[in-house]
CHARMM internal coordinates of N, CA and C (Angstrom, degrees):
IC EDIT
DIST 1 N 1 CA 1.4616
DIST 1 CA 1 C 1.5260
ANGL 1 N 1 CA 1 C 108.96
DIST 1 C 2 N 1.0076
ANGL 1 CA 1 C 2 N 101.42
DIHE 1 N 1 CA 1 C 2 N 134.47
DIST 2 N 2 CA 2.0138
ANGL 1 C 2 N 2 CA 106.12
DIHE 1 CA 1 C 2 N 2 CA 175.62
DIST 2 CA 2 C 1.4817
ANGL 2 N 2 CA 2 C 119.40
DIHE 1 C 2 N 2 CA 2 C -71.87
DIST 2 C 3 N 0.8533
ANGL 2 CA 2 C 3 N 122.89
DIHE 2 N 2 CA 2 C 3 N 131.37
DIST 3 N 3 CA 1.3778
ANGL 2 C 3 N 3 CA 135.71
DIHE 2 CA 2 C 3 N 3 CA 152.95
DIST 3 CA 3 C 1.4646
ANGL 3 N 3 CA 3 C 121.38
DIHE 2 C 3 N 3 CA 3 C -33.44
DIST 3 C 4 N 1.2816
ANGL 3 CA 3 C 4 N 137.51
DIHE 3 N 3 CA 3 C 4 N 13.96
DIST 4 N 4 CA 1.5793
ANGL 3 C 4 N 4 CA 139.20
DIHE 3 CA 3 C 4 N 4 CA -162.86
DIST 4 CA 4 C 1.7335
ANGL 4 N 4 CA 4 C 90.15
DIHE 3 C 4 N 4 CA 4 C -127.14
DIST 4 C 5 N 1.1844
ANGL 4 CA 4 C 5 N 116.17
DIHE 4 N 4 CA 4 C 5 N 141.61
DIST 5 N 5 CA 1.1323
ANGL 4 C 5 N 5 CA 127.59
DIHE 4 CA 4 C 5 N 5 CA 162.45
DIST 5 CA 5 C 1.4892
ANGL 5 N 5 CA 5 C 136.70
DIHE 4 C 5 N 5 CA 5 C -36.27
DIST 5 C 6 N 1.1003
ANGL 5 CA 5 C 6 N 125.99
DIHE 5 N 5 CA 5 C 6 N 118.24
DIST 6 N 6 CA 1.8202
ANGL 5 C 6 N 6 CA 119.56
DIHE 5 CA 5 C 6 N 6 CA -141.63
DIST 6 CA 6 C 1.9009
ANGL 6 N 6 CA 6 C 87.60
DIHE 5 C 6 N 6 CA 6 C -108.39
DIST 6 C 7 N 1.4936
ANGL 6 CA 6 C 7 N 97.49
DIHE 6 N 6 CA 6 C 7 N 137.41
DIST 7 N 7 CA 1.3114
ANGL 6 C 7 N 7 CA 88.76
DIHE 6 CA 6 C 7 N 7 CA -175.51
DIST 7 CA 7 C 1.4464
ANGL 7 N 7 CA 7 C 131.86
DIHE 6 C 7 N 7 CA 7 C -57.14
DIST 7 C 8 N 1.2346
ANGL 7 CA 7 C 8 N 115.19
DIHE 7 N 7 CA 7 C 8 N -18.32
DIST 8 N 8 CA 1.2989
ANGL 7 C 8 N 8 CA 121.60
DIHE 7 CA 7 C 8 N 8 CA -171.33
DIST 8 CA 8 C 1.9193
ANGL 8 N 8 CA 8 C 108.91
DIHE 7 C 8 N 8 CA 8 C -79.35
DIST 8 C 9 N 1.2588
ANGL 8 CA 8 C 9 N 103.62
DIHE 8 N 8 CA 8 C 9 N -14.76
DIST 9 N 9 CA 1.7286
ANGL 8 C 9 N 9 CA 129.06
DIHE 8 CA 8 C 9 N 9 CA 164.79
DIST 9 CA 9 C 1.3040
ANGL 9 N 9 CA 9 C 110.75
DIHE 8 C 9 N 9 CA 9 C -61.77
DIST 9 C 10 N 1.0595
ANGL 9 CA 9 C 10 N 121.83
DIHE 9 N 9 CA 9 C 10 N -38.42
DIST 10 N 10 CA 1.9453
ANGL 9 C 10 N 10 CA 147.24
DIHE 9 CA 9 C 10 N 10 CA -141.00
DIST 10 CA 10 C 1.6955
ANGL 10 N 10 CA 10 C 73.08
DIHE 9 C 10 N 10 CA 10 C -107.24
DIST 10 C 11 N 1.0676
ANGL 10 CA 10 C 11 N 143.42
DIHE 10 N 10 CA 10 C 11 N -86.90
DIST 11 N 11 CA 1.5913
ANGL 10 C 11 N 11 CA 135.80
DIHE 10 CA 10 C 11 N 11 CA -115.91
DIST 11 CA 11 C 1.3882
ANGL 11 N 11 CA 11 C 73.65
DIHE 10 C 11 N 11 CA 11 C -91.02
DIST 11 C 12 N 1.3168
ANGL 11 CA 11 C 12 N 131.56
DIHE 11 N 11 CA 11 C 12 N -74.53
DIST 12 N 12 CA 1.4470
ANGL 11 C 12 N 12 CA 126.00
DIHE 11 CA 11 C 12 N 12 CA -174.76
DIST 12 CA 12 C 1.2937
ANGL 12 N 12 CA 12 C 135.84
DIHE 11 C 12 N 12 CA 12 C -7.20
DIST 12 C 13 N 1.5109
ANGL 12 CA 12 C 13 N 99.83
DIHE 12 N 12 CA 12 C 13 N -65.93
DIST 13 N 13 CA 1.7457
ANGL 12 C 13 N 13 CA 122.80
DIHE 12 CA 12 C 13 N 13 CA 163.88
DIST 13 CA 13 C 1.1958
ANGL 13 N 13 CA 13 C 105.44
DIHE 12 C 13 N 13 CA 13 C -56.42
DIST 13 C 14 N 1.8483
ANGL 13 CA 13 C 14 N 126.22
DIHE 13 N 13 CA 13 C 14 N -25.45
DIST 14 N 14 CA 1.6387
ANGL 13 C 14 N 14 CA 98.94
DIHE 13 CA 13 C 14 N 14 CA -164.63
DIST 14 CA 14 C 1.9854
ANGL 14 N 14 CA 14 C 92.02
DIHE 13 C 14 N 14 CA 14 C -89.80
DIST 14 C 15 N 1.3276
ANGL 14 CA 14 C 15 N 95.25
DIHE 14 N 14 CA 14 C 15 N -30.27
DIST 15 N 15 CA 1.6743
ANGL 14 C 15 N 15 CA 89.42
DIHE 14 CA 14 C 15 N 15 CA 178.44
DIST 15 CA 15 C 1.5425
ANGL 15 N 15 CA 15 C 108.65
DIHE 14 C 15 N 15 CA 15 C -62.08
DIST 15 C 16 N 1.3332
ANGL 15 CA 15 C 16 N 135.12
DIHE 15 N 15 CA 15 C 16 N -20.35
DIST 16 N 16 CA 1.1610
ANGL 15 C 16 N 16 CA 127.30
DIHE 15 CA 15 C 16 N 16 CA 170.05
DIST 16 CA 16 C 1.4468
ANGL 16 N 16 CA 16 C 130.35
DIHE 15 C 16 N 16 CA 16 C -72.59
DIST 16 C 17 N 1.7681
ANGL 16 CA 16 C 17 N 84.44
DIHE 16 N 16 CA 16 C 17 N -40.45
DIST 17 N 17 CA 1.8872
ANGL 16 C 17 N 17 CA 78.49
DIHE 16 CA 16 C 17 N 17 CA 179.70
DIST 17 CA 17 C 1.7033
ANGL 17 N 17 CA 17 C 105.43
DIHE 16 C 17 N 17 CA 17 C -62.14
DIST 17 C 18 N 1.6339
ANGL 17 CA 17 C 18 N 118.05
DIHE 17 N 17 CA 17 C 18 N -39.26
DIST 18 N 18 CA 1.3171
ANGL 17 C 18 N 18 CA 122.97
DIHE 17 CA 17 C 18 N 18 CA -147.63
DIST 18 CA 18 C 1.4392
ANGL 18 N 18 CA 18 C 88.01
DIHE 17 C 18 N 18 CA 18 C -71.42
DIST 18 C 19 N 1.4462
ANGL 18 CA 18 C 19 N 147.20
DIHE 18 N 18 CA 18 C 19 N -41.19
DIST 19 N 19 CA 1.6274
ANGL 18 C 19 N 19 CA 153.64
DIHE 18 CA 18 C 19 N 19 CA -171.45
DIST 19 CA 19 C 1.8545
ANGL 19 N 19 CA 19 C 85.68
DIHE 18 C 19 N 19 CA 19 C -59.66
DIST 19 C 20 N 1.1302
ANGL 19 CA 19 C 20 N 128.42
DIHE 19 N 19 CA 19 C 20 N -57.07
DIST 20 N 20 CA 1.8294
ANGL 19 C 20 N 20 CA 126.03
DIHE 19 CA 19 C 20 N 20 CA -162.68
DIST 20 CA 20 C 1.5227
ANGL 20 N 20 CA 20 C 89.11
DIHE 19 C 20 N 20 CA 20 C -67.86
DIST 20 C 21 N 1.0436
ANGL 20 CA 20 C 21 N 153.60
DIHE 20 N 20 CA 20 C 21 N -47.86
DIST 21 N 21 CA 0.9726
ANGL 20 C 21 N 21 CA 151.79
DIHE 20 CA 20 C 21 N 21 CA -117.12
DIST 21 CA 21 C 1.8160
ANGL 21 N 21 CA 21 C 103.42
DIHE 20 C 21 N 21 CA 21 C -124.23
DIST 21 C 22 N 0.8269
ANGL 21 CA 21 C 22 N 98.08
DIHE 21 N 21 CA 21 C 22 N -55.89
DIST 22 N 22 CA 2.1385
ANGL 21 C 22 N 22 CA 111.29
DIHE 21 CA 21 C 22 N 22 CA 164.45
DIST 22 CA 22 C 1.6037
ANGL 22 N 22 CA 22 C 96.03
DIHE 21 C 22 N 22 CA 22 C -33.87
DIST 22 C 23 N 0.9795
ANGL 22 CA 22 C 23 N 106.94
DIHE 22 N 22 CA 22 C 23 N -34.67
DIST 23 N 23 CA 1.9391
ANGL 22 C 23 N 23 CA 119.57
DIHE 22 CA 22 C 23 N 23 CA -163.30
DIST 23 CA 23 C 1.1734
ANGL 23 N 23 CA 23 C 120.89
DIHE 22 C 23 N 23 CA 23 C -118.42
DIST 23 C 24 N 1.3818
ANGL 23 CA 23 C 24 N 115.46
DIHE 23 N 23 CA 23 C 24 N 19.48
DIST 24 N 24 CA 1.5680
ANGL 23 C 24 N 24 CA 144.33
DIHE 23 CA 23 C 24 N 24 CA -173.58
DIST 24 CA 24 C 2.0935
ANGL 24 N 24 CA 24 C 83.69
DIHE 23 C 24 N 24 CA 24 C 15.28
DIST 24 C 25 N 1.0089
ANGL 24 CA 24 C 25 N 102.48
DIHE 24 N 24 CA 24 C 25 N 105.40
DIST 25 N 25 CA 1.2295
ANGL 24 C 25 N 25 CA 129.00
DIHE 24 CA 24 C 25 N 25 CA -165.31
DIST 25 CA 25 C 1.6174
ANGL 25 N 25 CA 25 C 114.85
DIHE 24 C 25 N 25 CA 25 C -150.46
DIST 25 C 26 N 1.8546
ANGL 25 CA 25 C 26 N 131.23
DIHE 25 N 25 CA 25 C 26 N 104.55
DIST 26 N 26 CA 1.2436
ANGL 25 C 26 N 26 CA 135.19
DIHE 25 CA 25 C 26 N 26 CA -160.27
DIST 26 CA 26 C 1.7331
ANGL 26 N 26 CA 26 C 85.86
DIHE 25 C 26 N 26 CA 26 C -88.67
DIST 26 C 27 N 1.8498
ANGL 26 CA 26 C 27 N 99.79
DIHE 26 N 26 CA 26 C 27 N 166.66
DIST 27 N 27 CA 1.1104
ANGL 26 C 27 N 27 CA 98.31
DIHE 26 CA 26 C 27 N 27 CA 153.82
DIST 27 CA 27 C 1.5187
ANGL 27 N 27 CA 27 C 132.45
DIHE 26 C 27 N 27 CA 27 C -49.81
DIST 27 C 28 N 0.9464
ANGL 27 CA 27 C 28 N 98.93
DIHE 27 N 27 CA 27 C 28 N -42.80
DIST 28 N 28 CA 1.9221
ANGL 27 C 28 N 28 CA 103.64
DIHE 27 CA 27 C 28 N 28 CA -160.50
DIST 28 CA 28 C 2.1524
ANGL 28 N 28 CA 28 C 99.61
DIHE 27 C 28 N 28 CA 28 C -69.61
DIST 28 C 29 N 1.2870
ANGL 28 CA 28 C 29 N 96.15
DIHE 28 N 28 CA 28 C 29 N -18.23
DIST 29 N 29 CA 1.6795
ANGL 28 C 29 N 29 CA 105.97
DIHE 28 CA 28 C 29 N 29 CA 178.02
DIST 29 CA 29 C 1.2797
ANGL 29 N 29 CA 29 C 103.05
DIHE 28 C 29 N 29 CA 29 C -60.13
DIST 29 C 30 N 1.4420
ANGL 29 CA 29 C 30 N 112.01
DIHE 29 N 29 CA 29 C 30 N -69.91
DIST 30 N 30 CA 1.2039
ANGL 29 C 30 N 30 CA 123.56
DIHE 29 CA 29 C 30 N 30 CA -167.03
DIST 30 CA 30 C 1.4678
ANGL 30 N 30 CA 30 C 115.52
DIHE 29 C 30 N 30 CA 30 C -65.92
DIST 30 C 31 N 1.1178
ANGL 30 CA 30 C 31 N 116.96
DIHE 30 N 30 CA 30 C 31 N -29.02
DIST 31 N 31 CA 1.7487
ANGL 30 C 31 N 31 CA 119.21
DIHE 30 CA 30 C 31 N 31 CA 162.82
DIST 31 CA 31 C 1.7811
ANGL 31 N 31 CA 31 C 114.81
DIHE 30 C 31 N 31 CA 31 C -81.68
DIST 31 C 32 N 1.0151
ANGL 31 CA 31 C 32 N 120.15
DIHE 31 N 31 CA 31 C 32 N 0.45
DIST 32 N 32 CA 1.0656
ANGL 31 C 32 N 32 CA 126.88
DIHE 31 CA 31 C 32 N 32 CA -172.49
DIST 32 CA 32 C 1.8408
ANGL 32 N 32 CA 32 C 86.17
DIHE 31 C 32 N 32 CA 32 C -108.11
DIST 32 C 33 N 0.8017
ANGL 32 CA 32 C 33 N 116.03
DIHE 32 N 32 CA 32 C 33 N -54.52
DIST 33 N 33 CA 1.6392
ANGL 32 C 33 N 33 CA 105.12
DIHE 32 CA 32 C 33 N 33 CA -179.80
DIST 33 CA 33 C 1.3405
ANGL 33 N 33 CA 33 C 119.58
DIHE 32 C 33 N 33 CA 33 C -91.81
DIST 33 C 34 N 1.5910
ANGL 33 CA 33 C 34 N 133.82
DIHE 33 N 33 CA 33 C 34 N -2.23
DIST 34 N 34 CA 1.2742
ANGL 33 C 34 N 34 CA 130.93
DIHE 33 CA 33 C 34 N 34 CA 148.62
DIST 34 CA 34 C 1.6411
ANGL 34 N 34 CA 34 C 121.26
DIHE 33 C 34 N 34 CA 34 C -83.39
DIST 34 C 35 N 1.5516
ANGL 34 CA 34 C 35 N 117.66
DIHE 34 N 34 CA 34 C 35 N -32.30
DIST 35 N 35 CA 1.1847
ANGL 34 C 35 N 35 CA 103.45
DIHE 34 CA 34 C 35 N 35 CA -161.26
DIST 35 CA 35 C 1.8039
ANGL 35 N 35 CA 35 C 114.26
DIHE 34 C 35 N 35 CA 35 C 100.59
DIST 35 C 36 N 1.0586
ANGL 35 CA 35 C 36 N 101.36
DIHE 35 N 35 CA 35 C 36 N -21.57
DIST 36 N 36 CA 1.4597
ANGL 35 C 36 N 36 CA 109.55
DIHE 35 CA 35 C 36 N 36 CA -168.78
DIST 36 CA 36 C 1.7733
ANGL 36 N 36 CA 36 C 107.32
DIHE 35 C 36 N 36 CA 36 C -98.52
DIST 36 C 37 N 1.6468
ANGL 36 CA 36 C 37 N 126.18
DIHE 36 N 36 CA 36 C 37 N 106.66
DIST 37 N 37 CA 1.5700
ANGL 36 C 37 N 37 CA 146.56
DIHE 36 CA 36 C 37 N 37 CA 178.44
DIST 37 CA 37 C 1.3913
ANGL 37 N 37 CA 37 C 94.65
DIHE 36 C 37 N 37 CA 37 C -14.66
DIST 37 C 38 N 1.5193
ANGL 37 CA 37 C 38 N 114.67
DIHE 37 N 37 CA 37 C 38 N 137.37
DIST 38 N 38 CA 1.5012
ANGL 37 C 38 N 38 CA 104.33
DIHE 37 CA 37 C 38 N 38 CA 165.65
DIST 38 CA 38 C 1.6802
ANGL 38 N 38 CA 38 C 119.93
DIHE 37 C 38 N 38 CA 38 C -57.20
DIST 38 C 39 N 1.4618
ANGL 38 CA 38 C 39 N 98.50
DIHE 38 N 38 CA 38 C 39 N -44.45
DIST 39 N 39 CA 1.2668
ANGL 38 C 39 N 39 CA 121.34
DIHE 38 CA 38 C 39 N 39 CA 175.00
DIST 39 CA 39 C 1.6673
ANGL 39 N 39 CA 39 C 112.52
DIHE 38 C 39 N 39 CA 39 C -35.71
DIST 39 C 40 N 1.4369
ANGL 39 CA 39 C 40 N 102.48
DIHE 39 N 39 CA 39 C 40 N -47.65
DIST 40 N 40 CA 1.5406
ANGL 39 C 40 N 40 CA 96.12
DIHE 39 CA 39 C 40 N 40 CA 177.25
DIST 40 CA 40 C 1.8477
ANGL 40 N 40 CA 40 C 118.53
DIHE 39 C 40 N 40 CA 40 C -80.86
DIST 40 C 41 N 1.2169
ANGL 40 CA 40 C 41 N 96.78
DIHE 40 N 40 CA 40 C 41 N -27.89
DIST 41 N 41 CA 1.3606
ANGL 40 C 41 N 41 CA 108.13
DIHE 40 CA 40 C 41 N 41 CA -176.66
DIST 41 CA 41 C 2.1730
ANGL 41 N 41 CA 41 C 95.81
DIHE 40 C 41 N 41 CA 41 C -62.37
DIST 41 C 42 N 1.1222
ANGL 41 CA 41 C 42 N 118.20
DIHE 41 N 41 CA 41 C 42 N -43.11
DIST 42 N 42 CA 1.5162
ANGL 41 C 42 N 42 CA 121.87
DIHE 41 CA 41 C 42 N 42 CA -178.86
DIST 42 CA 42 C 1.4133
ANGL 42 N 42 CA 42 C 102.39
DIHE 41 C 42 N 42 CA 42 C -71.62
DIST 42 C 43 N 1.2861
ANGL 42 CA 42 C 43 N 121.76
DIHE 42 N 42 CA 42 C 43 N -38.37
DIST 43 N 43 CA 1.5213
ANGL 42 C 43 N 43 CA 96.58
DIHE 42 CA 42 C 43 N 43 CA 178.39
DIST 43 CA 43 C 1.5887
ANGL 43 N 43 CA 43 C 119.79
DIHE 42 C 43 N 43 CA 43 C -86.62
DIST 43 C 44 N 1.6751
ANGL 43 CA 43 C 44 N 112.55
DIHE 43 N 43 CA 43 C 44 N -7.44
DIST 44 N 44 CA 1.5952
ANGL 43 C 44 N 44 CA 105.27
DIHE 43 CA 43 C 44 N 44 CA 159.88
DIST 44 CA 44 C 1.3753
ANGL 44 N 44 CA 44 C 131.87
DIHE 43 C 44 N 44 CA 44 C -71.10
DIST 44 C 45 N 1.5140
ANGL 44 CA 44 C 45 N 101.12
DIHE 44 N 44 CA 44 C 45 N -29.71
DIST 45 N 45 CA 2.1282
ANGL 44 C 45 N 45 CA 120.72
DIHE 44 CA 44 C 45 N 45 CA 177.08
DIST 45 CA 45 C 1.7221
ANGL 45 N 45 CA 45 C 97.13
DIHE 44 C 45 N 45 CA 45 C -71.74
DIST 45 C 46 N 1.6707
ANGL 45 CA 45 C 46 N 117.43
DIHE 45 N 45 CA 45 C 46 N -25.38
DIST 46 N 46 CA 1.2368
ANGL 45 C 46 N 46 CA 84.10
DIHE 45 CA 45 C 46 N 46 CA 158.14
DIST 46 CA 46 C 1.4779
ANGL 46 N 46 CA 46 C 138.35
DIHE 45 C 46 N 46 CA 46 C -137.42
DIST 46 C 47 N 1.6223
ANGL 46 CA 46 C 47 N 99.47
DIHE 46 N 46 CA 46 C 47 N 45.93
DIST 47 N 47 CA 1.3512
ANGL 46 C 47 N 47 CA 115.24
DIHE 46 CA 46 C 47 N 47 CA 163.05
DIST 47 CA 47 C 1.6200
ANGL 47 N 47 CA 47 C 106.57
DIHE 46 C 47 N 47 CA 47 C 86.53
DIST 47 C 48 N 1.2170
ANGL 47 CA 47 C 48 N 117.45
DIHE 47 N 47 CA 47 C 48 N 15.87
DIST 48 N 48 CA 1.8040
ANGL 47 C 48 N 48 CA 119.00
DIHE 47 CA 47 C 48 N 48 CA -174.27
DIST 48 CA 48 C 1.5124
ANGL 48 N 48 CA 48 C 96.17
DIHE 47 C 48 N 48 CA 48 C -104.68
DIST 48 C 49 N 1.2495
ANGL 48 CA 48 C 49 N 130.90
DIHE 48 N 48 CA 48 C 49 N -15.07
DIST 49 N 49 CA 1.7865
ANGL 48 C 49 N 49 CA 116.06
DIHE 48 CA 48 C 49 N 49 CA 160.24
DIST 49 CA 49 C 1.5145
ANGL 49 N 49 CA 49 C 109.19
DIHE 48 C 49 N 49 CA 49 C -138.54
DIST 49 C 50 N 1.2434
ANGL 49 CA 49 C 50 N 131.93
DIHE 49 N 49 CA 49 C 50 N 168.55
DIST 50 N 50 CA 1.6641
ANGL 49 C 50 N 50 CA 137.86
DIHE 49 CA 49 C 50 N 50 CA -161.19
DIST 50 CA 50 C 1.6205
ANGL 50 N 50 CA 50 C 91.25
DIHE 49 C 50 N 50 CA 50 C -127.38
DIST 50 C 51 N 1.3290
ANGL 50 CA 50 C 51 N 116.47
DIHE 50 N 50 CA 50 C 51 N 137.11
DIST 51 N 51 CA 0.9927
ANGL 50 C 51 N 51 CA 112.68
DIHE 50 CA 50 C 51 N 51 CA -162.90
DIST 51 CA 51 C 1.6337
ANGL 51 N 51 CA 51 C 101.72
DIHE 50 C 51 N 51 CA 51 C -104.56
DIST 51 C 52 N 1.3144
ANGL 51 CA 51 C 52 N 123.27
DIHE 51 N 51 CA 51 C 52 N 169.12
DIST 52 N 52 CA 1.7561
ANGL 51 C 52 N 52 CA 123.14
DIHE 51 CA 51 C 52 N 52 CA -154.92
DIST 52 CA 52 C 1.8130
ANGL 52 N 52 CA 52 C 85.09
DIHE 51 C 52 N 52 CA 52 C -94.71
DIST 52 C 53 N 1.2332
ANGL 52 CA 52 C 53 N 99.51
DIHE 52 N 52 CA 52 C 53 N 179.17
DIST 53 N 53 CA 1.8690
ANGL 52 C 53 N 53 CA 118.85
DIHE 52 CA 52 C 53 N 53 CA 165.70
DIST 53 CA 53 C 1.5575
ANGL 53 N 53 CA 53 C 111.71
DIHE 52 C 53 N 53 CA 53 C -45.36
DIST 53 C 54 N 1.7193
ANGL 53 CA 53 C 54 N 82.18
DIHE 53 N 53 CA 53 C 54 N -66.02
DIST 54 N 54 CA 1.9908
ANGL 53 C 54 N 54 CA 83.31
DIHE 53 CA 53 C 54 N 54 CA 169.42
DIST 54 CA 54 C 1.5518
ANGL 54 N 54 CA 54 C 137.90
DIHE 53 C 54 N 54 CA 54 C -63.42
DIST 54 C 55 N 1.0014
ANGL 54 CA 54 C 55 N 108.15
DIHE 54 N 54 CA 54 C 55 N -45.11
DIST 55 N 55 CA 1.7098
ANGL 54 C 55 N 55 CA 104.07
DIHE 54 CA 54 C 55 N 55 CA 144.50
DIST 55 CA 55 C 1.6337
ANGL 55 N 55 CA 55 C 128.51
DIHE 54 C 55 N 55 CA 55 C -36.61
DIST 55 C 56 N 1.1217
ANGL 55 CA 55 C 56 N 117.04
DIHE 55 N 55 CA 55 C 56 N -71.13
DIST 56 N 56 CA 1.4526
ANGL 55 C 56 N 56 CA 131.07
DIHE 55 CA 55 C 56 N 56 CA 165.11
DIST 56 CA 56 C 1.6667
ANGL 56 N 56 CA 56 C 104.83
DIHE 55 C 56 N 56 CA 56 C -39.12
DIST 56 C 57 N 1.5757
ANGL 56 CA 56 C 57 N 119.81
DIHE 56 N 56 CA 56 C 57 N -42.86
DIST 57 N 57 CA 1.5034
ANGL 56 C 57 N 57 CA 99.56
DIHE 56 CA 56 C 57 N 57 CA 179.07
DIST 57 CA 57 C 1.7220
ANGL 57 N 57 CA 57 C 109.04
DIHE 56 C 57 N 57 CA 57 C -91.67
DIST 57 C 58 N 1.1647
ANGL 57 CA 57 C 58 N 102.11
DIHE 57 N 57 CA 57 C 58 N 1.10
DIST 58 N 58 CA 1.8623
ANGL 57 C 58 N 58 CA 103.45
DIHE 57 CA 57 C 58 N 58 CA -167.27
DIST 58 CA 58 C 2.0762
ANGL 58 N 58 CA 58 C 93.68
DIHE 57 C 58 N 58 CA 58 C -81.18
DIST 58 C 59 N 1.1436
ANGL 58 CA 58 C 59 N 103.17
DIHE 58 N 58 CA 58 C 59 N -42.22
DIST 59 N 59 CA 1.4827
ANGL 58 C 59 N 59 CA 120.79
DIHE 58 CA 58 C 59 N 59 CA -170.11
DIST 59 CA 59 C 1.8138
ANGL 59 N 59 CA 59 C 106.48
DIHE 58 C 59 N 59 CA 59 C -67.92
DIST 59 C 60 N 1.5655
ANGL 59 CA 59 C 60 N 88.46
DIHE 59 N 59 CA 59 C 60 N -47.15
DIST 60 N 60 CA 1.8613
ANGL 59 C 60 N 60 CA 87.76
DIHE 59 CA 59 C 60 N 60 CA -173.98
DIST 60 CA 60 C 1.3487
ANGL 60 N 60 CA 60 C 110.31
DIHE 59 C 60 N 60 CA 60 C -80.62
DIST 60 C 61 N 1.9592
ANGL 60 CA 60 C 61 N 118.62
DIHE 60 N 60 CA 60 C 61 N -5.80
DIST 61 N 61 CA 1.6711
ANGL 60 C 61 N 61 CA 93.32
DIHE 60 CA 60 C 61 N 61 CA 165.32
DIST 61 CA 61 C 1.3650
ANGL 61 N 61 CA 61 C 97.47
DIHE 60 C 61 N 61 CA 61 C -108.96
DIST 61 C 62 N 1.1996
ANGL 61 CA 61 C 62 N 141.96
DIHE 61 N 61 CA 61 C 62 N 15.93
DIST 62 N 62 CA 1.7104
ANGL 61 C 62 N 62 CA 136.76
DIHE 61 CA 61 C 62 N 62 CA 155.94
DIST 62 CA 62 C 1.6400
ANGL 62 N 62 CA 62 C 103.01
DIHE 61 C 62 N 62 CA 62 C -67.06
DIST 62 C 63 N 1.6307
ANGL 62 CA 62 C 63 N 139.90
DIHE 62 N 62 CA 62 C 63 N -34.33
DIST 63 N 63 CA 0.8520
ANGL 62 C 63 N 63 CA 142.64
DIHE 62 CA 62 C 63 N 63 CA -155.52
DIST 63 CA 63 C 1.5047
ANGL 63 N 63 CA 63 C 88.92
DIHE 62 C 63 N 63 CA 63 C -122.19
DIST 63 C 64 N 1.4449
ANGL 63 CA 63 C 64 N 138.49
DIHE 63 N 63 CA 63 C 64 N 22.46
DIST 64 N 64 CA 1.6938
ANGL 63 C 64 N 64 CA 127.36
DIHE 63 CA 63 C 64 N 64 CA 168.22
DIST 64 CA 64 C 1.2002
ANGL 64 N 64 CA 64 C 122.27
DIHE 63 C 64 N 64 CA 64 C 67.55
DIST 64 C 65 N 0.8150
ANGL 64 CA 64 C 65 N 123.82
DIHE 64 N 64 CA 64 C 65 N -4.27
DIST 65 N 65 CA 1.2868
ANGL 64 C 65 N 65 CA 132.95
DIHE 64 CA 64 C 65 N 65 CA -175.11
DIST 65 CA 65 C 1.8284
ANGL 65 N 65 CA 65 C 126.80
DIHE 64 C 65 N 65 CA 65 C -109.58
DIST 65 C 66 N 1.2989
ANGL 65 CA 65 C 66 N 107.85
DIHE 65 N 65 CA 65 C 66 N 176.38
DIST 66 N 66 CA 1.2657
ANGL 65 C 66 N 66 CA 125.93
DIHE 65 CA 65 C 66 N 66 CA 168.37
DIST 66 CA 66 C 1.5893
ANGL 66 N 66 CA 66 C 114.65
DIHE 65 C 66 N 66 CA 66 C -50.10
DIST 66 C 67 N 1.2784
ANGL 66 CA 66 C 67 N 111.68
DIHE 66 N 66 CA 66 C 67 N 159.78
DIST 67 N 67 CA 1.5029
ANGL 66 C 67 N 67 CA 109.22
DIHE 66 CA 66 C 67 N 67 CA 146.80
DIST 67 CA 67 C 1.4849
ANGL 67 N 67 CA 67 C 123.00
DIHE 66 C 67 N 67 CA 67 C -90.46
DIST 67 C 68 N 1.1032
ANGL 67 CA 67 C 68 N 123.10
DIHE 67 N 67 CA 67 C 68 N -1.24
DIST 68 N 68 CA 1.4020
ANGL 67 C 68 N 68 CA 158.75
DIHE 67 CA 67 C 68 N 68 CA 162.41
DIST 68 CA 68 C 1.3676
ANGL 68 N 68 CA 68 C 101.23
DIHE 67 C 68 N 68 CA 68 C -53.28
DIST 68 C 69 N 1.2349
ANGL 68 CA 68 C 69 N 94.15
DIHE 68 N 68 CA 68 C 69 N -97.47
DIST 69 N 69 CA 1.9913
ANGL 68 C 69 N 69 CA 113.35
DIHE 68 CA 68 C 69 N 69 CA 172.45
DIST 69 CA 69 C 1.4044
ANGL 69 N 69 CA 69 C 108.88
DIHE 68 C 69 N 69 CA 69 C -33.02
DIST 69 C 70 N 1.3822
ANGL 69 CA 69 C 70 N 112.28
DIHE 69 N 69 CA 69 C 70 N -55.33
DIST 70 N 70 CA 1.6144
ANGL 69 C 70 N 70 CA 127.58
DIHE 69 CA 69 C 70 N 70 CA -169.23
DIST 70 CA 70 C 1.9153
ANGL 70 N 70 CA 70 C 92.56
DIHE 69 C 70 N 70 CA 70 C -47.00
DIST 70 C 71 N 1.1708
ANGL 70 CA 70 C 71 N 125.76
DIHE 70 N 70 CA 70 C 71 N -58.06
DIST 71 N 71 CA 1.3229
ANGL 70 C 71 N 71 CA 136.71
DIHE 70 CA 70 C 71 N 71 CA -160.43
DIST 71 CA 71 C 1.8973
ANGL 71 N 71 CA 71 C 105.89
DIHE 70 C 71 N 71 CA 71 C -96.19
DIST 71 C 72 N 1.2598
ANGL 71 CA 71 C 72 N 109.83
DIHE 71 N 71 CA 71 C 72 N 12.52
DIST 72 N 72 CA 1.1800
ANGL 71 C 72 N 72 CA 115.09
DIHE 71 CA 71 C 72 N 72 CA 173.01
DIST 72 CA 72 C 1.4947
ANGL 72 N 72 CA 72 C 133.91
DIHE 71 C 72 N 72 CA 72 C -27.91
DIST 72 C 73 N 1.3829
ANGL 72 CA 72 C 73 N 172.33
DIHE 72 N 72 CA 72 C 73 N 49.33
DIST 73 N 73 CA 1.4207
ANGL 72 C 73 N 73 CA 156.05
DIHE 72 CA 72 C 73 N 73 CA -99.25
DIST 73 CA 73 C 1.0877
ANGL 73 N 73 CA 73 C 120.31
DIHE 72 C 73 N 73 CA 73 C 46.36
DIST 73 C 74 N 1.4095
ANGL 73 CA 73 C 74 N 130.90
DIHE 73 N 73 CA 73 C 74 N 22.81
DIST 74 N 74 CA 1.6990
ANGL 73 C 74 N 74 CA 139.51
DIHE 73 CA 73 C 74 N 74 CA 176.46
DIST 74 CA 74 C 1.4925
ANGL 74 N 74 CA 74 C 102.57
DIHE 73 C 74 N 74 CA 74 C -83.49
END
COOR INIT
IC SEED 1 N 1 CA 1 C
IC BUILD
């Protein structure tokens, strides 16, 4: 597998930034209320790592939601 950003990385991050952002929500917010490094949270908004199951459920109940919802049009 290559090292370049896999599209399914790309749409993810953009549904992520747009979920932080719907909620005028900084990095350090959203790591401050997930638990999850800003650092990692910046390299998922921009598609340079894919985040695991547990991530995906840590994120979709910081944001209320589903993991469903969380992955909405991905």
């Amino acid at each position: 597998m290559s090292k370049g950003k896999s599209p399914l990385s790309v749409k993810f991050g953009k549904r992520l930034g747009g979920l932080r952002k719907e909620r005028d929500w900084t990095f350090v917010y959203l790591s401050e209320h997930s638990g999850i490094a800003v650092s990692f949270l910046h390299s998922l908004e921009h598609g340079k790592q894919e985040p695991t199951l547990t991530t995906l459920d840590v994120l979709a109940k910081s944001f209320d939601m589903s993991m469903s919802e969380l992955l909405k049009g991905i």
